[in-house]
C-alpha positions in Angstrom: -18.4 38.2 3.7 -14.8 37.0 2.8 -16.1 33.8 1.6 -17.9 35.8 -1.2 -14.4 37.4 -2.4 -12.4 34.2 -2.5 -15.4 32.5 -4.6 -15.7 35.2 -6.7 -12.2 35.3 -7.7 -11.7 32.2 -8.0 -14.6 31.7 -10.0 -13.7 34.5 -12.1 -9.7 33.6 -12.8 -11.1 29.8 -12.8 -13.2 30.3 -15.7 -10.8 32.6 -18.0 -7.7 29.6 -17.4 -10.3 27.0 -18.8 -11.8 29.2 -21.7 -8.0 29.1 -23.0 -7.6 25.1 -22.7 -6.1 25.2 -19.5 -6.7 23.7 -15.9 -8.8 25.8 -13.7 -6.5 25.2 -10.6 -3.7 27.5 -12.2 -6.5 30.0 -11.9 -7.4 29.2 -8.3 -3.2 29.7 -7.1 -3.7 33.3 -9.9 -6.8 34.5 -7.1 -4.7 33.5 -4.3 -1.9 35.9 -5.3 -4.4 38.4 -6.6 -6.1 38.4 -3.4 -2.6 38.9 -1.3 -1.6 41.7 -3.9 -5.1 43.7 -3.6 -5.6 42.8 0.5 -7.7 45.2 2.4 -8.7 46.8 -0.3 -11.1 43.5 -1.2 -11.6 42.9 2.2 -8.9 40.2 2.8 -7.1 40.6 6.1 -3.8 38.4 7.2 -6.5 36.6 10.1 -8.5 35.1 7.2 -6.4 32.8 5.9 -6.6 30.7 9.3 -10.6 29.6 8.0 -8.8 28.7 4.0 -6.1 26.7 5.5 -8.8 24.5 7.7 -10.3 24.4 4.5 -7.3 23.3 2.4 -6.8 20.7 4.5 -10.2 19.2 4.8 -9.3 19.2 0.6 -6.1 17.2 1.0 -7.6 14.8 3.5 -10.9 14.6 0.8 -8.1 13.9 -2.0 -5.8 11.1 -0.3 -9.7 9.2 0.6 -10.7 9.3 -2.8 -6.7 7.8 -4.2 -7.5 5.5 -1.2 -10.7 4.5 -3.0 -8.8 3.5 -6.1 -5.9 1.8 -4.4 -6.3 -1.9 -6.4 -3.4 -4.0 -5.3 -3.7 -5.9 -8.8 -3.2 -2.7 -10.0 0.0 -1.7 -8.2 1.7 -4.9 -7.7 3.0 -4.7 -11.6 6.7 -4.8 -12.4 6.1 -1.6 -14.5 4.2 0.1 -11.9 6.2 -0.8 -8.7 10.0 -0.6 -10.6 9.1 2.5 -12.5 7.8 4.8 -9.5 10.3 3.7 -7.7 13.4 3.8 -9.8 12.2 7.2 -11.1 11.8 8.5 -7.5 15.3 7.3 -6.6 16.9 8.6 -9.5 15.0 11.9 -10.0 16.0 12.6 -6.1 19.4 12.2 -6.8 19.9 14.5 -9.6 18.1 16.9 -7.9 20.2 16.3 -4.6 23.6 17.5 -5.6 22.4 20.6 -7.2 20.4 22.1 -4.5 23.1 21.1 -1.7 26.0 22.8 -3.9 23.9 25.4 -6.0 21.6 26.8 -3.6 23.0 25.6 -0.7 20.7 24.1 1.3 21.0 21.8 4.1 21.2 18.0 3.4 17.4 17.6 5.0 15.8 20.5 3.3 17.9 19.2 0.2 16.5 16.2 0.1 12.8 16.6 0.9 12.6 19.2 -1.9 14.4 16.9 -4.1 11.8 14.8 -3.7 8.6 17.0 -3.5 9.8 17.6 -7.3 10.5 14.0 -8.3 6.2 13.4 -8.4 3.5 14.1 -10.8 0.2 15.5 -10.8 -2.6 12.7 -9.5 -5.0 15.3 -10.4 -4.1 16.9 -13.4 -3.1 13.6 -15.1 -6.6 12.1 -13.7 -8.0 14.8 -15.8 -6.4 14.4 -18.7 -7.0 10.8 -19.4 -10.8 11.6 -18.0 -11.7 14.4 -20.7 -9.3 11.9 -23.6 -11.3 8.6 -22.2 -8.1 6.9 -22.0 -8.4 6.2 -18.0 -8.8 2.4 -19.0 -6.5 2.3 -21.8 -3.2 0.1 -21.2 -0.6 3.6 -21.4 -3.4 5.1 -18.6 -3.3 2.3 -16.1 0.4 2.4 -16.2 0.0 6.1 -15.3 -2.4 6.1 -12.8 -0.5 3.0 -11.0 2.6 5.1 -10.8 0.6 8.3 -9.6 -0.5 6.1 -6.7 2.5 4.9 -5.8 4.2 7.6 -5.8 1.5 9.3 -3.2 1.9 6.6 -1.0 6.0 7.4 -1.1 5.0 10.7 -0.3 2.6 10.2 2.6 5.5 8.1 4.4 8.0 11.0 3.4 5.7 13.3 5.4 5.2 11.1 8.1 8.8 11.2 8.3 9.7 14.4 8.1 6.9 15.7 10.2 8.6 14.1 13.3 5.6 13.1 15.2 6.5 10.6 17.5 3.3 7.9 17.5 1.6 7.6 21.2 1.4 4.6 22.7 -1.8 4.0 21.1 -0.8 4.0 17.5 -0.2 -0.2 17.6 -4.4 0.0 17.4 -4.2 0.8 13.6 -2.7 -2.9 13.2 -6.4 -4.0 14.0 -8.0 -2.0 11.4 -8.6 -4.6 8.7 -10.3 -6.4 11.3 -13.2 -3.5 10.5 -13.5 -3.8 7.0 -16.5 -6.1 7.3 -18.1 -3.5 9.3 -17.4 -0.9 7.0 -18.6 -2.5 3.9 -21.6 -3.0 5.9 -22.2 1.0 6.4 -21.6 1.5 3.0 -24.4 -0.9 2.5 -26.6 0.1 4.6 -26.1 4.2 3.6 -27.7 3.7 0.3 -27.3 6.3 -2.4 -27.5 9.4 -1.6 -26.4 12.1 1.4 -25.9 9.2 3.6 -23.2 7.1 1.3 -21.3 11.2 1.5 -21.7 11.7 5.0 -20.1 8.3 6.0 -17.4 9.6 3.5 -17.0 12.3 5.5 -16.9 10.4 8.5 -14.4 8.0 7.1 -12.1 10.5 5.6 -12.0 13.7 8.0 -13.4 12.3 11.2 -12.2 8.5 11.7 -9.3 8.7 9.7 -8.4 12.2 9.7 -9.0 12.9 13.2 -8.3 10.1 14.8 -4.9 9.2 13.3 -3.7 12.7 14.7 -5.2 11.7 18.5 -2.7 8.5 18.3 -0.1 10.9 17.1 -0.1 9.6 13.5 -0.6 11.4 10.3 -4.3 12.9 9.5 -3.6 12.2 5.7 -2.1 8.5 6.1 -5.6 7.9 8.1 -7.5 9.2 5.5 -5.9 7.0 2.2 -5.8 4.4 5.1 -9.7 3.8 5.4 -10.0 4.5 1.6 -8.3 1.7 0.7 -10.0 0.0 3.2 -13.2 0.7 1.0 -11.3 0.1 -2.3 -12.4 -3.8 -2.4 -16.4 -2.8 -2.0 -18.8 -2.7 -5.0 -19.2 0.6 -4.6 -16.2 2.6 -4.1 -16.3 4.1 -7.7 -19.8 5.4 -6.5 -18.5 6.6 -3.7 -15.6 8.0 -4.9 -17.9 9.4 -7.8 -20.1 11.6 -5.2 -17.2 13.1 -3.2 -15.7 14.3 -6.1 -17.3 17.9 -6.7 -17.0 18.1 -2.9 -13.6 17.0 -2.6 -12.5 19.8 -5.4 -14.3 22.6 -3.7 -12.2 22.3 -1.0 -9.3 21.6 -2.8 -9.7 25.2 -4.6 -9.2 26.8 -1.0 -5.8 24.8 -1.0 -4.4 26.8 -4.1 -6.3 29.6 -2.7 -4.1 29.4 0.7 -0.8 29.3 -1.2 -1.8 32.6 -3.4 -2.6 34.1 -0.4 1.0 33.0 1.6 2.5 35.6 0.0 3.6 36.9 -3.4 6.5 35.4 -5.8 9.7 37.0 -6.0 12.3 37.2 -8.9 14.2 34.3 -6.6 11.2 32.4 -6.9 10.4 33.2 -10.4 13.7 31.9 -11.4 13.5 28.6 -9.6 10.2 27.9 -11.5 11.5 28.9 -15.1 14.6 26.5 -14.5 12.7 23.9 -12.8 9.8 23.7 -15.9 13.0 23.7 -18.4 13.7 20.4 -17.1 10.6 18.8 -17.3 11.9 17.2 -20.9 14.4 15.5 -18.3 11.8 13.8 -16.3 9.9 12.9 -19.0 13.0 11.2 -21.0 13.5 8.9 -17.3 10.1 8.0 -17.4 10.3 6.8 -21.0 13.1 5.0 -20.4 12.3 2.9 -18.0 9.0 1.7 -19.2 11.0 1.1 -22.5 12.9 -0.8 -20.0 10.3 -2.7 -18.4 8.8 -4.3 -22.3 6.2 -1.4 -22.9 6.0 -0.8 -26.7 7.5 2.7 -27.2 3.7 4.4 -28.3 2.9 3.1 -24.6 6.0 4.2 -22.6 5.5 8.0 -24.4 1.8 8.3 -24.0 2.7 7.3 -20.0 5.6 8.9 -20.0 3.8 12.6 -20.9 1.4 12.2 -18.8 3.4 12.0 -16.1 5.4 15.3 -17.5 4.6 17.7 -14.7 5.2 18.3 -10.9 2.5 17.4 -8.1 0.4 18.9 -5.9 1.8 16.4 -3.7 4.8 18.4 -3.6 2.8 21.4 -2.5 1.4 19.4 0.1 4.7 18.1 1.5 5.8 21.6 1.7 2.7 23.1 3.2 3.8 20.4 5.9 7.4 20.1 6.1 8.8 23.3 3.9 6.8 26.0 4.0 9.4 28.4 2.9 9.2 26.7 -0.7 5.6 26.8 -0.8 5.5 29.7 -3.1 8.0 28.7 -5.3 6.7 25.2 -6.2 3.3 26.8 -5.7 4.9 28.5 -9.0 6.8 25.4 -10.6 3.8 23.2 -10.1 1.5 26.1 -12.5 4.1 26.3 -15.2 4.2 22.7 -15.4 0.5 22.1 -15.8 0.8 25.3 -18.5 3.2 22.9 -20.7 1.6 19.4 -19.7 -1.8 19.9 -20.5 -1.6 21.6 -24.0 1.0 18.9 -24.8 -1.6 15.6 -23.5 -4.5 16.8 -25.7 -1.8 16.6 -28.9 0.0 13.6 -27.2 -1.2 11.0 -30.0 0.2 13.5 -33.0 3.4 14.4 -31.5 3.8 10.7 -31.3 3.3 10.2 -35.1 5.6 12.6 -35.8 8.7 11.1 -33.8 7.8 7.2 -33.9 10.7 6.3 -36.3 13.0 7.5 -33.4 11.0 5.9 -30.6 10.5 3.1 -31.8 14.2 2.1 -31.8 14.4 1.9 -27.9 11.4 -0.7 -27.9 12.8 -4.1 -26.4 11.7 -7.5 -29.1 9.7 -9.0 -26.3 6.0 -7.2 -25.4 4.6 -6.6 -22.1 1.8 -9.2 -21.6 -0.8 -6.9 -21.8 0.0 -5.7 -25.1 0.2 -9.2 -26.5 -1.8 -9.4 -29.9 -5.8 -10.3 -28.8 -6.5 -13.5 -31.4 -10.3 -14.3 -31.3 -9.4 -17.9 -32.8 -12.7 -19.8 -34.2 -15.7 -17.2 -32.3 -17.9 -16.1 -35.2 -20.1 -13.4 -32.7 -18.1 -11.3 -30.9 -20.3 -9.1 -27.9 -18.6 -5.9 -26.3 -19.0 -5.9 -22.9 -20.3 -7.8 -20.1 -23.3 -6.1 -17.9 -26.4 -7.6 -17.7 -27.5 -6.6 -22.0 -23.7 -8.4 -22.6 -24.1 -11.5 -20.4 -28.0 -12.6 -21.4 -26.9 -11.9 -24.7 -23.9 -14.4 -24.5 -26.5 -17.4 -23.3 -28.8 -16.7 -25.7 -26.8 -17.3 -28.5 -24.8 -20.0 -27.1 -27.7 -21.7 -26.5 -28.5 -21.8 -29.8 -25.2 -23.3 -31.1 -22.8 -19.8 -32.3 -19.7 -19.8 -31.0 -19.3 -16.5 -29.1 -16.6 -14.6 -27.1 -17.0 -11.3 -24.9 -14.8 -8.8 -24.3 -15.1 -6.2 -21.3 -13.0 -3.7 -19.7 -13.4 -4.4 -16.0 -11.2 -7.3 -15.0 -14.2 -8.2 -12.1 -16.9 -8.8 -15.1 -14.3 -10.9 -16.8 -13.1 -13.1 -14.0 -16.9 -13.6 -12.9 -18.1 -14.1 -16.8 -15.0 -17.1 -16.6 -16.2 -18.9 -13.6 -19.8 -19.3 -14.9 -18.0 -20.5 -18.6 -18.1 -17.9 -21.0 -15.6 -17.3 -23.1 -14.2 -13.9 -21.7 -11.2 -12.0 -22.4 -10.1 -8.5 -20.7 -9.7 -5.6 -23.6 -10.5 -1.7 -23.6 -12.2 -0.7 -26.6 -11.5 2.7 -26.4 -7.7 1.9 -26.6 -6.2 2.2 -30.1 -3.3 -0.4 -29.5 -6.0 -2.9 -28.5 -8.0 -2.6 -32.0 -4.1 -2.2 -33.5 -3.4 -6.1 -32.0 -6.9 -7.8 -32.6 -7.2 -10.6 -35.0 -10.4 -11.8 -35.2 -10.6 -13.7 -38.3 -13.7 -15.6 -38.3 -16.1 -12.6 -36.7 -19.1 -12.0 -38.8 -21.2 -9.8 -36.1 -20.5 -7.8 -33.3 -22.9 -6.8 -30.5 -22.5 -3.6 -28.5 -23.7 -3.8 -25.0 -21.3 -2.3 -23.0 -23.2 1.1 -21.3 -20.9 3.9 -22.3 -22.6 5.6 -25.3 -19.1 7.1 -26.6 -17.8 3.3 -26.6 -20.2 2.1 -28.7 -19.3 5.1 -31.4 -15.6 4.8 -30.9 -16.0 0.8 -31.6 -18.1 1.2 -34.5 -15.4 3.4 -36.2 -12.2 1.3 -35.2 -14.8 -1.8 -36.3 -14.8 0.0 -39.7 -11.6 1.5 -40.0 -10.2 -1.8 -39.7 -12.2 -2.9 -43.1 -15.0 -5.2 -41.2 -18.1 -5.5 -42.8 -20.4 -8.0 -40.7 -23.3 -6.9 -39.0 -22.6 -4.7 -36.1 -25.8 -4.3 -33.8 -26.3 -2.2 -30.1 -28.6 -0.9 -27.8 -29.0 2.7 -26.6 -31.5 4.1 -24.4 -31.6 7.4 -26.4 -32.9 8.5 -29.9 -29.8 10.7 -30.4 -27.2 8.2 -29.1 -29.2 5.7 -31.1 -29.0 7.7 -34.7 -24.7 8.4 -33.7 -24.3 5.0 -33.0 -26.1 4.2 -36.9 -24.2 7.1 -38.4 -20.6 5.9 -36.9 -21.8 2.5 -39.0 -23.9 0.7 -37.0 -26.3 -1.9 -39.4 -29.0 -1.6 -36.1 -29.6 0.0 -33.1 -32.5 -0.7 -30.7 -34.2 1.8 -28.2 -33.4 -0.8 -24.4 -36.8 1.2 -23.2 -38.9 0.9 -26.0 -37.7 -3.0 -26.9 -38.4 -3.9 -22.9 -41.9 -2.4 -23.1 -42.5 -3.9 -27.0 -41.1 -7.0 -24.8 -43.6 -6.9 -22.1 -46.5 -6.3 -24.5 -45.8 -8.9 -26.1 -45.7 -11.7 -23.6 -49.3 -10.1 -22.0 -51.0 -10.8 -25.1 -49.2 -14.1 -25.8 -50.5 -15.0 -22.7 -54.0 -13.8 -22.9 -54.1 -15.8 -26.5 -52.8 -19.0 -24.1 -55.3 -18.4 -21.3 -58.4 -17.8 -23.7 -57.4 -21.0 -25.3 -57.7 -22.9 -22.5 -60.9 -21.1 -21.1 -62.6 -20.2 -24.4 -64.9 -24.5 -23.6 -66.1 -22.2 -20.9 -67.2 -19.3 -22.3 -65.3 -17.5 -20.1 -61.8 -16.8 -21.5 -60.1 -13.6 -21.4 -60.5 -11.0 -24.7 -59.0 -8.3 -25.9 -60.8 -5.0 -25.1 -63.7 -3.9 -27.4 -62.1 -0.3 -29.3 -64.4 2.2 -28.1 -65.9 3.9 -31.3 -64.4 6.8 -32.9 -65.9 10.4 -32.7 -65.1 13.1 -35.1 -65.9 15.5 -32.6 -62.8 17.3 -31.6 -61.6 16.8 -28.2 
């Protein structure tokens, strides 16, 4: 069973990278070339690749679905976002360009698509990152994500390019495909929650997209981000998104499997790697610099900027595709670049302490707009997020005469929260340059509803930190997450569960007093039960 070698070394190498702090995948590429060096003698023949690389690419077609799924044109059409990934894509290709045309000699058309393989960043590593640091939503990870998207869609049109398919006749069909969305929000409806909503996943990415791009001669992986961002607009793309995800990085560990397994590094190889990861700081420093350059506050443009320090598996893809000869030395770049990126992200915010005076003096006098200082003016309650606990809340008090403002992370809650007349204002509460720029001067309580447990804690210490001593009150549906919220600072933190059923109890016997009022000239009202009497028998 071959399947049982690759899973148990990739398990095995996957599991020691991630005990030192480091991303699994560098293991994954580590089986791949321990499985080429040992061969036969584990039972891995040169024919069993063929079944990995289907694999790998049902990964890549799994990945581009899911970055479809998260393609938010809000999101991308930002000065930053747009200029920045572009810029740095032009001018990181043409430094590269001249050295590998007159140092290593390479044709102008291998040149250049190497050039550019290198000029992107990990989607997946950076992803990650921000995931474990909760800093997805913060202002510095937008920015990062945006760019990451971008530059996979520069990517996908590079490899449609340089693949040299010529589209059949049919291809002008795709022109129609918005015409569909409708119909495919509708299946998404329809397929619930469960292994339906992951089949038509499937379906979408591998099958429809996948598949049928490559019968109208077109790229499989521009068909797959194609009907993801098709799906990016429904209600529940994150859930979708969400359930793929294990699946989609199952696959994706036969991808670095397949490279491994191409064939072991050489010193040439080797070498390319060392020189390439030496110039990370390079990248980095461009990066900076133009986010400097487009108003980011210098904490911002770093925390971006490092995130962004490393090379993509993008690249791998591209040359899996288009240069398969330097598959197995950016197979190598790409894992010493996540061994310096992500040791570096998870000390990001101290490094920046350190070196601030000197940042700081490349920061342009006027702000972005979304790092404008957040006044809360006159509002004396101030409620943290805007679900269902946020927005009932809000009424409540409003009704009774307090003037109250909301804050919530998800632009869609805000916008809707506006249009029915609530006071609403975007803000990320886990992002320190938020609490940093908050003025809220007349803001004697503060009401936690937003559903993220670690949130809540993080807002009660910045809340805190920041010298406020009004009444800060949540909701949990956990004892534990109850008694962190209290010990981050919390005056009061009530059980949702057992406050909905004290709730309901409540308005039973209120109305069981009302309707035995009315019936008691009867005789005939409604009582509470007689107790039953007590035994001191045991049971």
């Amino acid at each position: 069973m071959i399947e049982a070698v690759w899973i148990a070394f990739a398990f095995g190498l996957g599991l020691l990278f991630k005990q030192v702090g480091l991303p699994p995948l560098i293991g994954y590429l580590g089986a791949g070339f321990a499985l080429s060096l040992l061969g036969e003698r584990v039972g891995v023949g040169p024919d069993d690749s063929y079944i990995l690389s289907h694999i790998a690419h049902l990964g890549v077609l799994l990945l581009l679905f899911t970055v479809g799924l998260k393609l938010k044109v809000k999101n991308l059409v930002r000065p930053e976002v747009v200029g920045g990934s572009l810029l740095h894509f032009g001018l990181s290709t043409a430094l590269f360009l001249p050295a590998f045309l007159y140092l290593l000699e390479l044709p102008l058309g291998e040149a250049s698509l190497l050039a550019m393989a290198l000029s992107f960043s990990s989607t997946v590593l950076a992803a990650k990152v921000l995931e474990g640091k909760r800093e997805l939503r913060a202002f510095h990870g937008r920015v990062a994500i945006g760019v990451l998207i971008m530059q996979d869609l520069i990517a996908l049109v590079a490899i449609s390019i340089a693949s040299g398919k010529s589209p059949s006749s049919w291809a002008l069909m795709v022109l129609i495909l918005p015409l569909c969305k409708p119909i495919l929000y509708k299946l998404l409806d329809l397929s619930g929650h469960e292994e339906l909503m992951v089949l038509l996943g499937l379906l979408l990415a591998l099958v429809v997209g996948g598949a049928g791009f490559e019968k109208l001669g077109l790229s499989s992986e521009l068909g797959a981000l194609a009907f993801g961002a098709m799906l990016a607009g429904h209600k529940r793309a994150g859930e979708l998104s969400q359930s793929l995800w294990s699946l989609k990085e199952i696959f994706l560990v036969g991808f670095f499997l397949q490279i491994g397994l191409g064939g072991l590094p050489d010193h040439h190889a080797l070498m390319f790697a060392l020189v390439m990861t030496l110039l990370l700081p390079l990248k980095s420093a461009l990066f900076f610099l133009l986010f400097v350059g487009f108003k980011l506050r210098a904490r911002s443009a770093f925390l971006s900027s490092l995130t962004l320090t490393n090379y993509s598996e993008f690249g791998l893809i591209m040359a899996s595709l288009v240069l398969p000869q330097w598959l197995v030395p950016l197979a190598l770049t790409v894992a010493f670049s996540f061994l310096i990126s992500a040791p570096l992200n998870r000390i990001v915010h101290g490094i920046y302490e350190h070196i601030a005076p000197l940042l700081t003096r490349f920061e342009r006098d006027i702000r972005h707009p979304d790092e404008q200082p957040i006044t809360l003016d006159d509002a004396q309650i101030l409620i943290m997020g805007l679900g269902r606990t946020g927005r009932a809340a809000y009424d409540n008090l409003s009704e009774k005469g307090y003037r109250v403002i909301a804050l919530d992370s998800d632009p869609v809650a805000v916008e809707t929260s506006l249009q029915a007349g609530r006071r609403a204002l975007f803000a990320d509460a886990e992002d320190p340059v938020f609490w940093q720029n908050l003025d809220m001067p007349n803001i004697h309580s503060v009401i936690l509803a937003m559903n993220d447990a670690e949130a809540k804690t993080i807002t009660v210490h910045n809340l805190r930190g920041r010298g406020f001593d009004g009444l800060i009150v949540s909701h949990a549906m956990y004892e534990d997450i109850a008694r962190r919220i209290i010990q981050a600072g919390a005056d009061h933190t009530y059980l949702t569960m057992s406050e909905a059923g004290t709730g309901l109890a409540e308005h039973v016997a209120r109305s069981i007093q009302e309707r035995s009022a009315l019936l008691s000239d009867g005789g005939s009202g409604i009582r509470p039960p007689a107790r039953p009497p007590q035994s001191d028998a045991p049971a």
